[in-house]
C-alpha positions as CSV (number, residue, x, y, z in Angstrom):
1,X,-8.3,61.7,-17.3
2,X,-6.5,58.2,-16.6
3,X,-3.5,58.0,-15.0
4,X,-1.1,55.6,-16.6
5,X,2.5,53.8,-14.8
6,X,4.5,52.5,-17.5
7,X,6.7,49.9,-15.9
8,X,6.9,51.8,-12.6
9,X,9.3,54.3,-14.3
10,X,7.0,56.8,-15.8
11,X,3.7,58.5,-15.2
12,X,1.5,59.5,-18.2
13,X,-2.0,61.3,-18.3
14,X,-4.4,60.4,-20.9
15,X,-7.6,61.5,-21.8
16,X,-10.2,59.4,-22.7
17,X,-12.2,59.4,-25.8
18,X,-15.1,59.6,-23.7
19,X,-17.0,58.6,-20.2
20,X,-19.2,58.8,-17.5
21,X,-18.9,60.1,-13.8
22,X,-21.2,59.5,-11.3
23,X,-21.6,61.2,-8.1
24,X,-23.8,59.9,-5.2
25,X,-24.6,61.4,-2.1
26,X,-27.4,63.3,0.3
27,X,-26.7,67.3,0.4
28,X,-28.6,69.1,2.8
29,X,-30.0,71.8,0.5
30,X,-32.3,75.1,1.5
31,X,-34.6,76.8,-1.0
32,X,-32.6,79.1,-3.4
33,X,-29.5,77.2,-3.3
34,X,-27.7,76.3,-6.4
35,X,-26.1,73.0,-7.5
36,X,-23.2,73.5,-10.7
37,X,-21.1,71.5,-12.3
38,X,-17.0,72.7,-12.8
39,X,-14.1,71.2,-14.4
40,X,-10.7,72.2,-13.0
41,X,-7.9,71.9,-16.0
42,X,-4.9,71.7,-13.8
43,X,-2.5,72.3,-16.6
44,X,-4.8,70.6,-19.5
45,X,-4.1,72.5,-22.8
46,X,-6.9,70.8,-25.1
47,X,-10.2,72.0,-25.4
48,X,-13.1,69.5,-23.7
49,X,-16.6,69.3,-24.4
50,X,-18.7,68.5,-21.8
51,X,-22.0,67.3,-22.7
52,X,-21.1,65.1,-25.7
53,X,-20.0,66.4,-29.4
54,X,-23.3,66.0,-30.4
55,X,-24.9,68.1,-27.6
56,X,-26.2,65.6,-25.6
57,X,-26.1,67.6,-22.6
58,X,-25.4,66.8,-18.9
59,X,-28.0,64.9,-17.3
60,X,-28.8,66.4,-13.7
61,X,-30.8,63.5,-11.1
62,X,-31.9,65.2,-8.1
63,X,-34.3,63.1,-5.5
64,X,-36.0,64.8,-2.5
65,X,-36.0,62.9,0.4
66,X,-38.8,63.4,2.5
């Protein structure tokens, strides 16, 4: 989603065609625990595919730090 001001007067939301979010950070986690992925619509009436059209998947890149 990209929000877009048109000349200061009006506030549009967009969806992009496509793109890539990246999320860094160190999470303390025990054995058992379970990482996920959610999408929160908040109000969005099309249908998304996560993953890529042609099933590309999500890619998941979890480090241990020792």
């Amino acid at each position: 989603m990209l929000n877009v001001d048109i000349l200061l007067l009006l506030t549009l939301r967009a969806v992009l065609g496509n793109g890539t979010v990246t999320l860094s950070g160190e999470v303390e986690l025990t054995a058992g625990d379970t990482v996920g992925l959610f999408y929160e619509a908040d109000g969005l009436i099309i249908a998304l595919d996560l993953g890529g059209a042609a099933g590309e998947g999500i890619y998941w890149s979890i480090h241990q730090i020792a």
